[in-house]
Structure formats: C-alpha cells, structure tokens
N, C-alpha and C positions, 0 to 999 in steps of 0.2 A: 491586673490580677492574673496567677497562672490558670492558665486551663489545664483541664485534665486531658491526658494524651486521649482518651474514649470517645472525649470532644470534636477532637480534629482530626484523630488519624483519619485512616485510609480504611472504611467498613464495608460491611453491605450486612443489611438487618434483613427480615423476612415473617410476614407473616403468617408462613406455611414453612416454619424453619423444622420444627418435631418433624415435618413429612419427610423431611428429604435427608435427613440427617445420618440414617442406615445407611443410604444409595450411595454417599459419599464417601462414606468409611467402607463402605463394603468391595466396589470395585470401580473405586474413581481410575485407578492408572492401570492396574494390569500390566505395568510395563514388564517387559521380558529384561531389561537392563538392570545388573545388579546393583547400581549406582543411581537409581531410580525410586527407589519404596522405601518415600518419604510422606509417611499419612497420617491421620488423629490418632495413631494407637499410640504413641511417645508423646503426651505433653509437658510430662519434663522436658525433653531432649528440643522442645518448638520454645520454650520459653526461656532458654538462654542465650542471653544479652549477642546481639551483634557484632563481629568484628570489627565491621566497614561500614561508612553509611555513601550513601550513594550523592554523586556530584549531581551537578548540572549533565544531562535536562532530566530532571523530574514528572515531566510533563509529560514523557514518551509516549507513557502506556496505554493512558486514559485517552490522549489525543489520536493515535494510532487505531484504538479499538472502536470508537466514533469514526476514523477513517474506511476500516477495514470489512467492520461487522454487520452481516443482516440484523438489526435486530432486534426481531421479535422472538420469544423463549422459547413461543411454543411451533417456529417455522422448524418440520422435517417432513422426510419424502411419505408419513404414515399419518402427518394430523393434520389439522387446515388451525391458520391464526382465526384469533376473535376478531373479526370485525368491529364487533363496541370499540374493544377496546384498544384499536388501531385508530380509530374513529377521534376516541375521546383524546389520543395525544396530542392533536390539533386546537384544541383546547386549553387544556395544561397538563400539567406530569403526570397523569394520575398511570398514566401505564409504566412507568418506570418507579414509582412509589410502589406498586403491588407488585413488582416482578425483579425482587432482589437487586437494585441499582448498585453502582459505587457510587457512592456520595463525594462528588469529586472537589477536594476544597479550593480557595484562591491558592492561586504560586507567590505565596509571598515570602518564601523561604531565599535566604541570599544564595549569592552562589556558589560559595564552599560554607558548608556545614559547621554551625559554630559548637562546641565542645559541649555546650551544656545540652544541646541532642541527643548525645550518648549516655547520658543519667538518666534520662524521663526512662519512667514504667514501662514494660511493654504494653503496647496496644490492643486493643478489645479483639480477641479472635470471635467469626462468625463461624457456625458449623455448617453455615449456607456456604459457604465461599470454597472456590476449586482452587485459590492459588495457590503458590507451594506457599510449605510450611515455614511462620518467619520466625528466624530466632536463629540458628547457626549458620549460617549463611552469610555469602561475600558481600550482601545486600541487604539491606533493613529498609522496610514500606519508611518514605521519610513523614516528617510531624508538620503538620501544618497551623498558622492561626485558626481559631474556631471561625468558621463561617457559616451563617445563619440558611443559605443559600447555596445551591452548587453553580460554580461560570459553567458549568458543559455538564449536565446530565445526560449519563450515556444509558440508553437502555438497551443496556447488553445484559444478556446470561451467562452467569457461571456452568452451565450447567449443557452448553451446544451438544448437538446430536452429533450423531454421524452425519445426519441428513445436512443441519444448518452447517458444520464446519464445511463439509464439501462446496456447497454455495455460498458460503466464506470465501474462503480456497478459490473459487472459478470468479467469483467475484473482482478478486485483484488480480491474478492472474490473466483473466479477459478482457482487455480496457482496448483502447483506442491503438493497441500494436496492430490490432487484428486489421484495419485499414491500409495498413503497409505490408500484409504480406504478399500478395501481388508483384508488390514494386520491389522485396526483397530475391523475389525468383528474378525477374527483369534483372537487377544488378549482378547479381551472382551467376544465374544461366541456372539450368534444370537439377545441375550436380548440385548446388549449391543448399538447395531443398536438405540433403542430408543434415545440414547441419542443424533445422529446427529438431530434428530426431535427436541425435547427438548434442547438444545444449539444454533439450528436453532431460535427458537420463541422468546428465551431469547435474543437473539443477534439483532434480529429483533426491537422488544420493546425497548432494548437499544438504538439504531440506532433512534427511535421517541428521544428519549431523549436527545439525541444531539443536534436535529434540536429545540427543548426547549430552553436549553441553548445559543444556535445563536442567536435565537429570542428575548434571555429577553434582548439584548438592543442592538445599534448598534455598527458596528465597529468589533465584533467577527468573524473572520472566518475561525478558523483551532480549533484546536487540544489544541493547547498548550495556544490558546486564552483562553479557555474555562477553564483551571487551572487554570490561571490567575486571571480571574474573581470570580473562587472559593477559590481562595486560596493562592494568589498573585503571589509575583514572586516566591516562593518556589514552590508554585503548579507548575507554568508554567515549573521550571526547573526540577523535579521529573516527571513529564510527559515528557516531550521531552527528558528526558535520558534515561528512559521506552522506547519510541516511535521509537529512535535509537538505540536501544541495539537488539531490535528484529527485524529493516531492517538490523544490521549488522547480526544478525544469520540465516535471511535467505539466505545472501550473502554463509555464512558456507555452509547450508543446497545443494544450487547450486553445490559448489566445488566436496562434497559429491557423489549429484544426476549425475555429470559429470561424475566421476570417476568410479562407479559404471556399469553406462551402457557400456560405450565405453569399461569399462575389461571384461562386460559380449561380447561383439562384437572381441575383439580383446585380448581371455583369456591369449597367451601364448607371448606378447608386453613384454619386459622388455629391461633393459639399462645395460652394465656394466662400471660399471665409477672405473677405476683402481681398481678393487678387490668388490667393494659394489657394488652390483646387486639392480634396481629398479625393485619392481614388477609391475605389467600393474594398481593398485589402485595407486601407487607412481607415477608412470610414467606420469599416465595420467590428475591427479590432479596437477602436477606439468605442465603440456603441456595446459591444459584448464586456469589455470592462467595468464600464459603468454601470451593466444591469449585476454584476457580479457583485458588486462592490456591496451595496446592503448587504447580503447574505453573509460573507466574509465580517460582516459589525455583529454580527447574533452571538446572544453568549450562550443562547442552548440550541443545538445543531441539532437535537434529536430527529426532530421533522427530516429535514436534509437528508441524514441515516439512512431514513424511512426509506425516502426516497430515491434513493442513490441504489438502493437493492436491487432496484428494477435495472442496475447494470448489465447484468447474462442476459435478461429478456433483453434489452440494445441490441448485443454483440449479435446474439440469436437471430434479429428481426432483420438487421442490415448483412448477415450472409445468408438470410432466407431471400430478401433483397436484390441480389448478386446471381442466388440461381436463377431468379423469377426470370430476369433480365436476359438473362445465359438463353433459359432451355424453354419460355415460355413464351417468351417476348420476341425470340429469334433472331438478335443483336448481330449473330456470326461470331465465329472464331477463327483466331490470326497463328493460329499453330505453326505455318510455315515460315511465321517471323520470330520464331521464337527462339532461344539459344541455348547449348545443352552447357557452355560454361562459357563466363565470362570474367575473365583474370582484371581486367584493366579498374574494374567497380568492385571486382569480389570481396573486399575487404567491408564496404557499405554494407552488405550484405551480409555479414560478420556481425555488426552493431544493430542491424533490424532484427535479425531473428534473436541476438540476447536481451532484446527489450522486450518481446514475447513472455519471456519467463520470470519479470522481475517483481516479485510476489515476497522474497525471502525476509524482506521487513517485515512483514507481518506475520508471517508464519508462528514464530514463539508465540505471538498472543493470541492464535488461532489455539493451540498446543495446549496452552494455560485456562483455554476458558472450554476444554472438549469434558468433559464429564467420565468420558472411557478413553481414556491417553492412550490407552493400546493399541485404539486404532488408528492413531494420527499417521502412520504409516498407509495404508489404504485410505484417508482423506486423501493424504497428497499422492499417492499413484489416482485416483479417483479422476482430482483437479488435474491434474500435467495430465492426463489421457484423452480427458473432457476437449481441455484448453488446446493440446495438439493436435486432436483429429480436426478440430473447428479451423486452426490457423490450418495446416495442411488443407483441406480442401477449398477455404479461401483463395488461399496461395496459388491453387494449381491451377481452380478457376478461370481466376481474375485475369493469371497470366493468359490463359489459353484465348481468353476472349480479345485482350485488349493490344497481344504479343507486343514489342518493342517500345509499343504508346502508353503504357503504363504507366499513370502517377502515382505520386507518393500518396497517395488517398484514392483508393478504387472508386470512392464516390466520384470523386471529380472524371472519372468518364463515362459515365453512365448517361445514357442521350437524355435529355434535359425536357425531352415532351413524354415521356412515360410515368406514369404514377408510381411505382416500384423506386422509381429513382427518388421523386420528391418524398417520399415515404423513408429510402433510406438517407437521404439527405439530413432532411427535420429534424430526424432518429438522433443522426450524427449530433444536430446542434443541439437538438434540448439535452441530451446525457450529460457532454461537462458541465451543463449551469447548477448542477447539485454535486458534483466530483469536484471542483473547482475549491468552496469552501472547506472542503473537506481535506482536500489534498493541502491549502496553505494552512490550515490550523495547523495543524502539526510545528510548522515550521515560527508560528507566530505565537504560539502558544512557550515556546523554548525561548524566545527572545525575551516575553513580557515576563520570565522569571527571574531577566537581569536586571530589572526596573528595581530600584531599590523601594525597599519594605514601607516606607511609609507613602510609597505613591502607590499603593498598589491598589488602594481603595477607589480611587481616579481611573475611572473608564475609559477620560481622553486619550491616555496615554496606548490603553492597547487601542482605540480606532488608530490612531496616527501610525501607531509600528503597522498594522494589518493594512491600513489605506496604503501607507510607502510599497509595501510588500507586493502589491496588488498591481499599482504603476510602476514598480519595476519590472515587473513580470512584461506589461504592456512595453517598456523602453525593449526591452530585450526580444522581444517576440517580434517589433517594425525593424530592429536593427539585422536581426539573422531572420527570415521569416522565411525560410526552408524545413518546410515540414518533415521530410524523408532523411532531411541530413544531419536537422538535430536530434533526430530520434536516434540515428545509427552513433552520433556521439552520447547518448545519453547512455545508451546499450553497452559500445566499447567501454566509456570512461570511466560509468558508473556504477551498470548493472555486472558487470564483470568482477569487480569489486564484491557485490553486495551480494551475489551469485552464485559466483567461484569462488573465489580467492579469499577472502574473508573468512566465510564461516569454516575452510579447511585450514587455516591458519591457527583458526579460536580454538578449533579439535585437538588439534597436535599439541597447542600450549596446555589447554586444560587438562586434555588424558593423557599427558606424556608420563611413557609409563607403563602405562594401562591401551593400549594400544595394537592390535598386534599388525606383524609385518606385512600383512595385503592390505591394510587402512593407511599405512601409514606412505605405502608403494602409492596407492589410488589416489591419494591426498596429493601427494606431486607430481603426479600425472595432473591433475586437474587445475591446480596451482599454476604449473604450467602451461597447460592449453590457456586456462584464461588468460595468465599476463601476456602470451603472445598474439592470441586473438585482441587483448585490450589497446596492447601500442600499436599494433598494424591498424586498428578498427579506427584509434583516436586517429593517428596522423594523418588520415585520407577523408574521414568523416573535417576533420578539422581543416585539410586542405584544397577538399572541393568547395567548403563554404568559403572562405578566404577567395578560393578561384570566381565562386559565382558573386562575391562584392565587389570585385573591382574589375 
C-alpha cells in the first residue's frame, strides 16, 4: 500500500504550534546576507518541486544533531530546565513528544534515489519548524517507509537560543583536545602557542562561511548539503567520508584516552589468559570497549544526549583540576626547562592545536536549529573565545608546571596521591562512556542505510555493523596507541580539511560570482595555510608514529 508522504517524511508536530508561529515568521533569521530571506511569507515559491534529491547519507542530520546538541528547549543563560521533565525522559519519550521532536524514520531508503521520489506530493510543512524552506532548493528532506516508531528520537529544538547554541558551540568545540594542549606548547616551544590564536580566527571566519553557503538558497542544512551544492553528489560523498572518517578516529583517540588513565590509576592491573599476560594498556582498553559496547546497540540515544551536555562542565572541572594542582597543591613549576621554539616537533604541534577547533561539522546544524540566525555569528565568536581562552590557559599552565616532562594527557602527570588528580582523572574517564556512542552513530547510522530495504526491519544487522565498528576502533587504538600523535594526525589530515580548506573551497564554488576580491584574496590565503600546515602536520605526525612502532 502507498503511504502518504505526511506519513513518513521528515516532520515535527507541536502542541503549542499557534504559540510560536509569529516568533518564527517574524524574526527567525535576521540575516544581513541578501542570499539569506528565505521564510513563510512565499509559500508558493517553498512548494515547488525539487530539483535534486539528496544521496547517501541521509542520516547526517538527525545523527549529527543527537551527536552535537544540549538538548533540552528550554536550556539558556536566563531560564533554568524542568526538572520533571528531564526526569521523566528516563522513563520514556515523553519529553521529546511535548517539545517539538523530528520524528526520525528508519533508513530504509536505497542508496541512490529511485525516480518515483521525485513524483510524491510535497511533504507536510510544520510552522514549528526552523529549517529552511523545502521546495527550490539543491536538496529535498528525503521520503521514508512509514514507521510506527522513531530508531533515534532526538530531542532537540528548533528553536536554540543564543544561550543553548553557544553551549552547543563550546560543547563540540571543547572535548578531549584540551588534554593536549600542554604537550602542544612542549612540541612546538612558547612561539608555537601563536598558532592556537591564528587557527582560532581562521576557523572562525570559516565558520561565517558556512552560514554563506546555507544561505545561498534553501533546503541546505548540514555539512554534506553544502558539497552537494558545490560540487554534486561527488562533493557530497568525499565530504561525509572526510566527516566520518574523523568521528571514527576520534572514537580511536577515546579507546586511547581510556586506556591510558585508568593504567595511570591502576599501574600494576594485568590478566593472565593461559601463558599471555595483558598489561593494564591491553587490559583496560580491552574492559572500556566492552562497557561501551551496549550503549553503542540503543536505538534511542536521547538519554546519552542528555548526558553528554555535561561535556563543558568536564573540560571546566579538569582545568579547575590542573590549577588546583598548580597553585594550591604547590606541585612547582619547571619554567627553566622550558623552550621558546622547537623546529624538530613543530609541525606535531601544527596538528594539536588544529584538533582544538574541529567543531565545523556541526556548525550548519547548530545554524539551522538557532531561532535568531543573526546571531550565529556572535555564537561562534562567543564558542572560539570561550574554547581559546580555556585551551590557552591550559596550555601555558600545564607547560609551566610540568616543562619538558610533558605528556600527551596533562592528567597523566599529575602526582597520583592528590585528590585533584583522581578527580581529574575519573572526570577524564567517565566523559567519553557517553561521547563514544554518540560520536560512532553517526558513522553507523550511514552504513546501516546501505543494508538493502528489505533487511532493514532486522536489528541484527545494525548490532553487527555497530559491534564491527566498535572493535575496530579497539584493533586500531592497540595498534597505534599514541595519544598525542594521533590527535596531531587527526588535526593535520582531517581537521584541516573540515576546517580550512573545505568550507573555503564550498564558498568560492557556491558564490562564484558574487564574491568579492578580499573574500576571495582570504579564501586562498587560508586554503593555503591549511594545505601546508596539513602535509607538514600529516608527514611527521605519520612518521613519528611509524618511528615509535618499530
């Protein structure tokens, strides 16, 4: 029987829909860009048919915004959440049922778009909904089988403040880089600091540049939209293989950062399994997978979400952590071992401090779900100011305390009988066991949409793709299990890409034209610095690891 598109697209319904309905039309964007006001005053001009419909992955959005998002509707820096009903999502949905959800369907769509797609009706427009507006646009929301059920209800709002985007924004921005910046002054020497400033601006300016490309028409709003547009479906598929290739490495980088602390907490843990002894790195990266591994089988990640917000409080608690230790605890500082440059690493140091800033995946859907688009420019100065004053004084710290001794995780020097330490320690471990699931959906969620159609009702199939994903991540993490060097390759090879070079790429294709000559001067300036920072950063990140395997 066919379904009716209404059935299965891509909605969000609301029971307070009359409330919000002004606030929307009235001043959802604001944008200052004239390539931007695109809103309900034209519903003619929203309800003609699509040019394009969108490849693989389909999955991006919903997955990414589960990855990315605080969320609760009503978190900003002026109101406090309901308690109930934080309470009651532990329960069941009911707080994503009253608080405007997408109802997210199964991926059982193949994975090029079959002809009779481009006939169905347009889709049920909500007046709750901030997305752009679909209908002429290089992108059409795709049609899904009806499903009685959502795999992943996100409860996210259309509707993020200032307040909530910003803690969006610091949210991905501030993860587990902040642990190496320490060891990034160590590599590079004092000079070398400059470049979180300088990688900070650039990354900033990028970040404008995205919300350009959203704006040059409607219906854009991820990531892999914006390839698309620049560059069809190639683009779209060399961007979202980019875009998952470094959520799976930081899943790696997790395994790692697990392993690491708990053998600094627990040096002499080993196993003997009939004659082969694990040591407490084997032991424990082998014990952090397997508690990972449930979480990673859930089909509603909401909870996780939840919980994963308390990410800024982490980052917060472990360089409160670091001063405690500093200036309270009276540890010492090795200032006279310290180095104002250091050429022979400097490039390691290149790919640490571009891991710091690698947020620009999520930004469009930060963009798409702001309620006043005006100000997404002051979010992201907000987050990059936030996110660099924190890494900076980390950095300068960690260095001054620890000078030349410096690892790749400031936790691991911190003396081992101080409570400060174990507090930041712990901190370290419990954060990725909710970032972890979070971070491989994305990647698992794109895979189980090439399962063909009629498996898709079989759940087996997505544990096995998520299980495989999960233990590879563990093969890969015993095999390179250098914290600080695959970060600095993740930063070179990846985030320079997703960073730099990419979104100034997508600009020039999009607005060519429309452009004018200091956007298009600054774009290859930056173009530039990245690829050169990218091949210096990869070859050395790539050939200290190589050096420390054999």
């Amino acid at each position: 029987m066919k379904n009716s598109v209404s059935d299965h697209a891509f909605f969000i319904e609301s029971d307070d829909e009359d409330e919000d309905k002004d606030s929307i039309r009235g001043d959802d964007d604001g944008n200052d860009s004239d390539i931007s006001n695109y809103s309900d005053e034209n519903p003619h001009h929203q309800i003609k048919p699509s040019s394009l419909n969108p490849s693989w992955p389909q999955s991006y959005r919903q997955s990414i915004d589960l990855y990315s998002s605080v969320p609760s509707p009503s978190l900003n820096f002026l109101g406090t959440p309901n308690l109930s009903r934080l309470g009651s999502s532990f329960l069941s949905s009911t707080l994503t049922r009253r608080h405007t959800p997408e109802i997210l369907p199964t991926l059982t769509k193949p994975f090029l778009p079959t002809p009779t797609d481009t006939q169905q009706p347009q889709e049920r427009r909500s007046s709750h909904s901030l997305l752009p507006p679909r209908g002429s646009s290089a992108k059409k929301l795709p049609h899904y089988q009806k499903s009685s059920k959502a795999s992943h209800e996100i409860p996210l709002s259309r509707h993020s403040s200032y307040g909530q985007s910003v803690v969006n924004g610091i949210n991905v921005l501030c993860g587990v880089g902040i642990l190496s910046t320490p060891f990034a002054v160590k590599e590079g020497g004092w000079a070398g600091l400059s470049l979180l400033f300088i990688f900070g601006v650039l990354s900033f300016y990028t970040g404008i540049l995205l919300r350009y490309c959203l704006d040059s028409q409607p219906g854009l709003e991820t990531y892999p939209d914006i390839g698309q547009a620049a560059f069809g479906t190639v683009g779209r598929l060399i961007i979202s293989i980019i875009l998952y290739v470094e959520l799976y490495a930081c899943c790696v980088e997790y395994i790692i950062l697990e392993s690491d602390n708990l053998s600094s907490l627990f040096p002499n843990a080993h196993l003997n399994l009939g004659g082969y002894i694990l040591n407490a790195h084997y032991l424990f990266a082998i014990i952090i997978t397997l508690a990972v591994l449930p979480t990673v089988w859930l089909r509603d990640m909401s909870i996780l979400s939840y919980i994963s917000a308390g990410g800024v409080i982490a980052s917060v608690l472990v360089a409160i952590c670091l001063f405690w230790v500093g200036l309270v605890d009276n540890v010492g500082f090795q200032i006279e071992t310290t180095k104002t440059l250091n050429l022979s690493t400097f490039p390691v140091a290149v790919g640490l401090y571009g891991y710091c800033y690698s947020g620009h995946a999520v930004f469009p859907n930060i963009y798409t779900s702001m309620e006043k688009r005006s100000q997404f420019p002051m979010v992201l100065l907000a987050s990059f100011g936030i996110c660099g004053f924190l890494y900076a004084s980390v950095a300068i710290m960690g260095y001054m305390m620890f000078g030349e001794s410096t690892e790749s995780q400031y936790t691991l020097n911190l003396p081992s009988n101080l409570i400060a330490t174990k507090v930041a320690v712990w901190t370290t471990v419990v954060n990725p066991f909710t970032k972890y699931a979070l971070t491989i959906s994305p990647v698992a969620m794109s895979l189980e949409e090439l399962i063909p159609s009629n498996h898709m009702k079989s759940h087996v199939y997505s544990i096995l793709i998520r299980t495989a994903l999960v233990f590879s991540t563990l093969a890969v993490a015993l095999s390179i299990p250098f914290f600080g060097l695959v970060m600095s390759l993740i930063g070179s090879l990846l985030t320079m890409l997703v960073t730099l070079i990419l979104p100034c790429v997508c600009f020039l294709s999009i607005l060519r034209g429309k452009t004018t000559r200091f956007q298009v001067s600054v774009c290859v300036l930056i173009i530039v610095v990245g690829s050169v920072s990218s091949v210096i950063g990869t070859y050395t990140a790539l050939s200290e690891i190589i050096q420390q395997l054999l």
